[in-house]
N, C-alpha and C positions, 0 to 999 in steps of 0.2 A: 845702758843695756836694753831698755825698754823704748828709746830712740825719742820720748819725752824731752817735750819745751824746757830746759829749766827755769824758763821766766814764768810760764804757766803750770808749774807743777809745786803745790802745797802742802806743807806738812805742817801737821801737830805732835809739836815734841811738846809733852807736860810739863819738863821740866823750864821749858822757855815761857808757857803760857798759862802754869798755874805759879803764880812768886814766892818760890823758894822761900826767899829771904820773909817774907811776911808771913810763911807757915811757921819758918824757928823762929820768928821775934815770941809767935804766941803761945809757943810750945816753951820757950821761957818764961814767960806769962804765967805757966800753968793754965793754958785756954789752948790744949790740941785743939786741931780741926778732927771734927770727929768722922770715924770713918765711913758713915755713911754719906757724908757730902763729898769723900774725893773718891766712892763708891760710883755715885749719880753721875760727877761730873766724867768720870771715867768712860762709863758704862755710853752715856749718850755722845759722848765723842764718837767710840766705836761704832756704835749701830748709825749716827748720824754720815759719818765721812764713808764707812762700809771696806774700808782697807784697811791691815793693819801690820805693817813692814817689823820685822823680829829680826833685831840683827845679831846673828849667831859668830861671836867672836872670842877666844879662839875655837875656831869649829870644833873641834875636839874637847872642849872643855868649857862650853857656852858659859859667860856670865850671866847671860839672860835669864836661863834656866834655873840661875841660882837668887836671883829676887824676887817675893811674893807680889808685887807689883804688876811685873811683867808677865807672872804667870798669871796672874789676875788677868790683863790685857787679853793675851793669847783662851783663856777659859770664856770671858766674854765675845771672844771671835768665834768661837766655835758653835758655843751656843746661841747665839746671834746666828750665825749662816753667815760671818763677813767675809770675806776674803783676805786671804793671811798670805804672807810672802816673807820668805826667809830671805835676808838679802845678808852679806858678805863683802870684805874687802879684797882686793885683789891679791895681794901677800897672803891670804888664808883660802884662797883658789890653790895658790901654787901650793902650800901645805896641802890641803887635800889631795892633789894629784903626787905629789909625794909618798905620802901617806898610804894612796892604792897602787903605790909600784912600790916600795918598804916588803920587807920580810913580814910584819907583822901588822901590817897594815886595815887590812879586810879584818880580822878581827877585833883591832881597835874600833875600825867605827863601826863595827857590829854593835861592841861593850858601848859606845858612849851615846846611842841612840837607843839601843833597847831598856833600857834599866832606869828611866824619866821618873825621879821621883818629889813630885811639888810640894811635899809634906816637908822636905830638907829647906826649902828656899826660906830664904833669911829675909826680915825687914827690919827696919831701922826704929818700928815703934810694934813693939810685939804684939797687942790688942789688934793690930791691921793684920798680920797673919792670923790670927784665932779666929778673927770675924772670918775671911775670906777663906780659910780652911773649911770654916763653917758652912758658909755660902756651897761652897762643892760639893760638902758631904749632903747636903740637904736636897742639890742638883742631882748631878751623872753620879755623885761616889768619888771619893779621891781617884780610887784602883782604877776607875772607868777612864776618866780623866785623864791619869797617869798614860793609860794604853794607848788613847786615843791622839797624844799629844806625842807619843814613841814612834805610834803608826805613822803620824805627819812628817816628822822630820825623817824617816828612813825614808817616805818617798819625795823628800826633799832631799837629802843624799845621792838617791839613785839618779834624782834627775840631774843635781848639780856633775857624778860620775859621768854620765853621759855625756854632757856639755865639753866634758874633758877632752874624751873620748871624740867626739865630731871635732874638734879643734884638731888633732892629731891626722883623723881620716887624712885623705889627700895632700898628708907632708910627702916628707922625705923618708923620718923618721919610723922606718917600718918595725922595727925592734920595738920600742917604744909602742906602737900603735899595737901590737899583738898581745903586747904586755895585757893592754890596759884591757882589752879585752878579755884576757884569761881574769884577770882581777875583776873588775867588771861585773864578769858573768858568774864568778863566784859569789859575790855578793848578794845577786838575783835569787841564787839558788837559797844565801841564807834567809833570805825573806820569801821565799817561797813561788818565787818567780821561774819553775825549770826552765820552763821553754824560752823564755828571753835569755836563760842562760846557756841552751845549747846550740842556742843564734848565733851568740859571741865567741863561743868557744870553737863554731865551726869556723867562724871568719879568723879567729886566730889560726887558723887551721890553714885556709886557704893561703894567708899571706904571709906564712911559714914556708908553705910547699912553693906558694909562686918566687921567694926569694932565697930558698934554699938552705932556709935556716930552722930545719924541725932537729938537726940532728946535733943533739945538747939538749942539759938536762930541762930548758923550761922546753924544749918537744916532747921530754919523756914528761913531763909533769902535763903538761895538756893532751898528751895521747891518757895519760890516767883519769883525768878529769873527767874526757869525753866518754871513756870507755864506763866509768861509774853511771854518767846521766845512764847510759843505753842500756845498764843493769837493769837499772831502777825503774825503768820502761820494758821492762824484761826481754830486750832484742838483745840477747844472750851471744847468737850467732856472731854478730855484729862486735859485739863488747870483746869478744876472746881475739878476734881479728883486731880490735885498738890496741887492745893492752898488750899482743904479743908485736905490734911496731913498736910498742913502748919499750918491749925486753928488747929488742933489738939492738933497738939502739943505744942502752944501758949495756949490752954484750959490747957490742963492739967500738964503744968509746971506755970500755974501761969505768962505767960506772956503777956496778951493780951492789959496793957497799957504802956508794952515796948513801943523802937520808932521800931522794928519789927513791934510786933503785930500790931500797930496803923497804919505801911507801911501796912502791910497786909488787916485791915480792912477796911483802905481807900482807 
């Protein structure tokens, strides 16, 4: 994706480079490694290599997010300044793009990015989460943490959405491509992005009218959409002129006790 050597491209995965196997010999022992050495050893990897790849799988239900570990990694990136990159498999690309054309879709990964909470994530020797819990609260605050780690991955979201989205541009697939744009741009709006959202909303616009297909209910559902942004920017004139193409065409397709039309006349 990134057009990277893979002969000259290197990774530290801890679990290849710190031995497993010789951490539980001692941990039967009764001689853990205690947690300020795989603290150290952690900590200086990060700041020393300055990247550090989060792989969020299944996107919707991150395991990542669910080990003290890795939140650990991700909390030393941040405060560090290192560079973080959410990387993914390609079968959890096409779920996401599923996902943002789904009935319920945009609200799902509204819920599964906003609500990040590292206090839940589980480790395998509990003293390593107390400590590292600890380590935060004495840092940013869990709560800070928690936001800051929600904020990243929504604009890791949006960007991944996008990427979807330019894959689609200049197909065939024009249905498809409007979609993703109302979805899209809806999502923008949840995170507080209007005007990236009534970008996409117009271009779903444009290539509705240029292919002839506003008149159905995802027209009447994007005439609503558009007609809300231009409320909410108080161009009133404008907004009564969207939403009566939107009754329009709820009139005269016979849908005005859809759950559309009924958005629309309520």
């Amino acid at each position: 994706e990134n057009e990277l050597d893979p002969k000259r491209t290197y990774v530290w995965i801890c679990a290849f480079c710190i031995n497993q196997h010789r951490v539980k010999e001692r941990e039967r022992l009764g001689k853990a490694v205690p947690f300020g050495d795989f603290a150290l050893e952690f900590g200086e990897r990060v700041e020393g290599i300055g990247h550090v790849l989060a792989l969020m799988a299944p996107w919707k239900d991150p395991q990542y997010l669910k080990r003290v570990w890795c939140v650990f990694e991700m909390y030393k990136a941040i405060a560090l300044g290192a560079r973080l990159t959410v990387v993914t498999a390609p079968r959890e690309q096409d779920a996401l793009r599923g996902a943002l054309t789904g009935v319920q879709g945009i609200e799902g990964i509204f819920r599964t990015f906003a609500g990040v909470k590292i206090q839940h994530a589980k480790a395998s020797v509990q003293e390593d989460k107390t400590c590292i819990l600890r380590m935060v609260q004495e840092g940013p605050g869990i709560e800070e943490l928690n936001g800051r780690i929600s904020r990243y991955l929504q604009g890791w979201v949006l960007r991944a959405s996008e990427n979807q989205l330019d894959d689609c541009r200049g197909g065939s697939d024009h249905e498809l491509t409007a979609r993703l744009c109302v979805k899209i741009g809806t999502l923008m709006g949840y995170f507080g992005l209007g005007g990236r959202e009534i970008c996409l909303l117009e271009e779903a616009r444009l290539i509705r009218e240029t292919n002839n297909t506003m008149d159905g209910l995802d027209g009447v559902e994007l005439f609503r959409k558009i007609g809300q942004r231009q409320m909410l920017h108080e161009d009133f004139d404008a907004a009564e002129q969207t939403l009566s193409q939107a009754l329009d065409i709820c009139t005269r397709t016979e849908n005005l006790e859809s759950v559309c039309g009924v958005n629309l006349i309520g």
